[in-house]
C-alpha positions, -999 to 999 in steps of 0.1 A, spaced: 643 -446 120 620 -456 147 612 -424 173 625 -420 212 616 -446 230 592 -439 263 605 -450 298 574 -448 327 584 -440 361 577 -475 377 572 -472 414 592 -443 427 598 -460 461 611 -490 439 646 -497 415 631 -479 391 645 -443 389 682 -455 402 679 -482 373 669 -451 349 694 -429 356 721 -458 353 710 -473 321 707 -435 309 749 -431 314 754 -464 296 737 -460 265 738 -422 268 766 -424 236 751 -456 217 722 -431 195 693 -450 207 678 -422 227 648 -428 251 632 -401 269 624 -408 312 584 -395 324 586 -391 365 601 -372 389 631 -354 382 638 -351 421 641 -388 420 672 -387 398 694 -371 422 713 -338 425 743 -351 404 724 -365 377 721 -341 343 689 -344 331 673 -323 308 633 -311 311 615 -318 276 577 -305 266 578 -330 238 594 -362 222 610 -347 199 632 -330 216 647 -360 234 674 -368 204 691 -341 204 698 -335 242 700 -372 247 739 -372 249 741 -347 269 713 -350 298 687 -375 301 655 -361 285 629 -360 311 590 -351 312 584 -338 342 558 -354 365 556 -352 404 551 -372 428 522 -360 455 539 -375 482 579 -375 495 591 -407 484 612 -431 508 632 -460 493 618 -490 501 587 -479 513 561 -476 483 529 -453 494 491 -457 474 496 -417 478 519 -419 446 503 -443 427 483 -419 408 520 -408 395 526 -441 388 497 -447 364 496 -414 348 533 -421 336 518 -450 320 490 -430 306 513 -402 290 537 -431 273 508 -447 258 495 -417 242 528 -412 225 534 -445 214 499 -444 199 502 -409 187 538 -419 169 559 -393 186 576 -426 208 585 -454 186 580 -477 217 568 -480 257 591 -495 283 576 -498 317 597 -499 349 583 -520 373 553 -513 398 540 -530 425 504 -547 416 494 -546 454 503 -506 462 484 -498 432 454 -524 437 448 -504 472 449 -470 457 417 -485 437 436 -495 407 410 -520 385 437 -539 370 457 -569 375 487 -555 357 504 -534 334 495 -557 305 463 -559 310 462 -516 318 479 -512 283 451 -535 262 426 -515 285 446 -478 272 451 -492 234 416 -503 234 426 -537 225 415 -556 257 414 -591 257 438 -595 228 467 -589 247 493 -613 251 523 -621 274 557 -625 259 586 -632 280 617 -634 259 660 -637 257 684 -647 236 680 -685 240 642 -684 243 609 -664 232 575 -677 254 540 -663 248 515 -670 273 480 -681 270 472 -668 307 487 -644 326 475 -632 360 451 -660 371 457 -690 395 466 -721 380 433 -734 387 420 -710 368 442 -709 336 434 -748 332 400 -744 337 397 -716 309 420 -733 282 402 -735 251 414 -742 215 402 -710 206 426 -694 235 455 -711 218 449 -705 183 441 -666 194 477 -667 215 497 -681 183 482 -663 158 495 -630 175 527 -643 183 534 -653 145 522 -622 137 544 -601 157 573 -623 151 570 -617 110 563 -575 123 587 -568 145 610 -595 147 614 -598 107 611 -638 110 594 -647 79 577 -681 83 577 -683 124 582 -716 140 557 -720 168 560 -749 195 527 -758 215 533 -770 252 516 -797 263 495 -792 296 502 -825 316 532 -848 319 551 -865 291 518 -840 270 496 -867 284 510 -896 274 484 -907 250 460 -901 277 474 -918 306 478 -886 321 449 -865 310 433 -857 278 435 -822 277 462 -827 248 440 -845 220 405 -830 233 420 -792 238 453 -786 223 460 -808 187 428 -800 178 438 -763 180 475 -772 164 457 -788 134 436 -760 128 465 -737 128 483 -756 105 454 -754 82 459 -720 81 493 -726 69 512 -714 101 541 -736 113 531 -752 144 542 -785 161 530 -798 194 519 -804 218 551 -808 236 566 -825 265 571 -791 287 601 -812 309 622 -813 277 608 -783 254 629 -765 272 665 -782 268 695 -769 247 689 -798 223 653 -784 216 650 -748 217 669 -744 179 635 -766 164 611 -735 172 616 -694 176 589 -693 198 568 -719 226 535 -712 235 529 -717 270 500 -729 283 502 -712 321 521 -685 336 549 -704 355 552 -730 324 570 -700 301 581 -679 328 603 -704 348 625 -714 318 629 -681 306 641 -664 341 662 -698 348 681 -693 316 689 -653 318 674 -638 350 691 -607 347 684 -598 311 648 -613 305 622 -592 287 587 -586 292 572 -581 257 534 -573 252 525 -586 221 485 -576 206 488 -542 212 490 -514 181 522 -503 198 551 -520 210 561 -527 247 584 -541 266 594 -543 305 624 -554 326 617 -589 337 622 -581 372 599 -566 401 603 -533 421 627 -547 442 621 -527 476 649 -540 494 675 -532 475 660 -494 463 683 -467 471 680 -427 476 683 -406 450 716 -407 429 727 -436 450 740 -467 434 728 -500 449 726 -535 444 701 -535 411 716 -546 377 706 -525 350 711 -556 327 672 -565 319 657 -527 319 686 -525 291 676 -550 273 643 -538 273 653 -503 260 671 -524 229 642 -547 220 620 -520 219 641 -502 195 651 -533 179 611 -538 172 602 -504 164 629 -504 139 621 -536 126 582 -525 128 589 -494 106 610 -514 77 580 -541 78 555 -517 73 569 -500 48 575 -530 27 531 -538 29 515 -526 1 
């Protein structure tokens, strides 16, 4: 069995805590215990929460109380109103949950949301939290964006850059990096076998034979033949207009996407509410809620709002779903 999974604290201004208390009293009875690292006061007077020193100790209590490892904000926090005064809260949450995933006492990291900008002002040097985790893991630059739900799995080949950017930088080396992780973690943690990978094309109809730009045959089946070599199970590049469709999706388990908005809008238009952000690339497993901080709708402490707790909960069961997967597949490697 994998360990407790660790939950950061996300912005507390944000949906964050409310979402973490709520998820808590649904799954509270399911034995798939994960243990909270923020704020306490942020839960709300109503809320039974239990005060842990270690991991461990979040199984047995998790029924009862949500296991919680205490951290405090400096500054009084006002719904909807996120303050750089906190944000050294915020990223030490993040801290504290890496260092158990790496040090095996959490099977997994789930990270409620934060806001880039709040942190970026506080001095913050990274564009993310994926790019903050490869930093923490000491696996930067292999990192690698996976949105996923039940209908669709998308790994990125650039995250945070502007489009501009992300076609200027596409290499075959990028791609073959991107899929060769993405295989890999989908034989890991996933327990897919032979993975199917599908390659996007970058322009139009992939190019149409060069009509529309040759970024296809001088960049990308260059990159698909090579993986095949290899003996990975790649096809590509594909039309992105129709990769997506009902009819297509059961040829591949998962696409790799070429830009950010390429993978993310036909993951979020098919299941917005219970997407998952998976960071794939990493010696530990993570996953996010495929939503933001959602200021307008935060409410006080033990208040229920707006929020749906649908994607944070489907982040808490991939990443047991993975770290129980993770654990079998290792243990069947010689």
């Amino acid at each position: 069995m994998a360990q407790p999974v660790a939950l950061t604290m996300g912005d507390p201004a944000g949906v964050g805590p409310e979402l973490t208390r709520r998820v808590w009293e649904c799954l509270r009875t399911a034995g798939r215990p994960f243990f909270w690292i923020g704020d306490p006061v942020l839960l709300g007077g109503n809320t039974p929460y239990r005060e842990i020193g270690h991991p461990s100790e979040a199984a047995a209590c998790f029924a009862e109380a949500l296991p919680v490892l205490a951290l405090s904000c400096p500054e009084p926090v006002k719904p909807g109103h996120p303050s750089t005064g906190n944000a050294v809260a915020v990223i030490e949450s993040i801290r504290k949950a890496v260092h158990y995933a790496l040090s095996g006492a959490a099977g997994a990291v789930v990270t409620n949301p934060i806001a880039k900008h709040v942190l970026a002002a506080s001095g913050f040097p990274h564009p993310g939290h994926t790019e903050f985790l490869a930093a923490l893991c000491g696996a930067r630059g292999r990192e690698v964006m996976m949105l996923a739900c039940p209908q669709l799995k998308v790994a990125l080949t650039s995250i945070h850059v502007s489009l501009r950017q992300a076609i200027e930088t596409l290499s075959a080396d990028r791609i073959m990096a991107v899929s060769r992780v993405t295989a890999s973690a989908l034989q890991r943690d996933f327990g897919l076998i032979q993975p199917r990978l599908a390659i996007a094309g970058l322009n139009p109809h992939a190019g149409e034979n060069g009509m529309m730009g040759d970024e296809e045959s001088r960049i990308i089946k260059p990159a698909i033949e090579a993986l095949q070599r290899e003996g990975l199970e790649v096809s590509g590049p594909m039309p992105p207009d129709t990769m997506f469709s009902a009819a297509v999706r059961p040829r591949y388990d998962a696409a790799i996407c070429l830009y950010h908005d390429q993978g993310l809008i036909p993951v979020k238009t098919l299941d917005m509410a219970g997407g998952v952000n998976v960071t794939l690339g990493l010696p530990i497993i993570r996953t996010s809620p495929d939503h933001g901080t959602a200021f307008d709708i935060a409410v006080g402490p033990g208040e229920t709002g707006k929020a749906s707790i649908s994607s944070l909960s489907s982040a808490l069961a991939m990443a047991h779903d993975m770290a129980s997967q993770r654990v079998m597949s290792d243990a069947q490697t010689p």
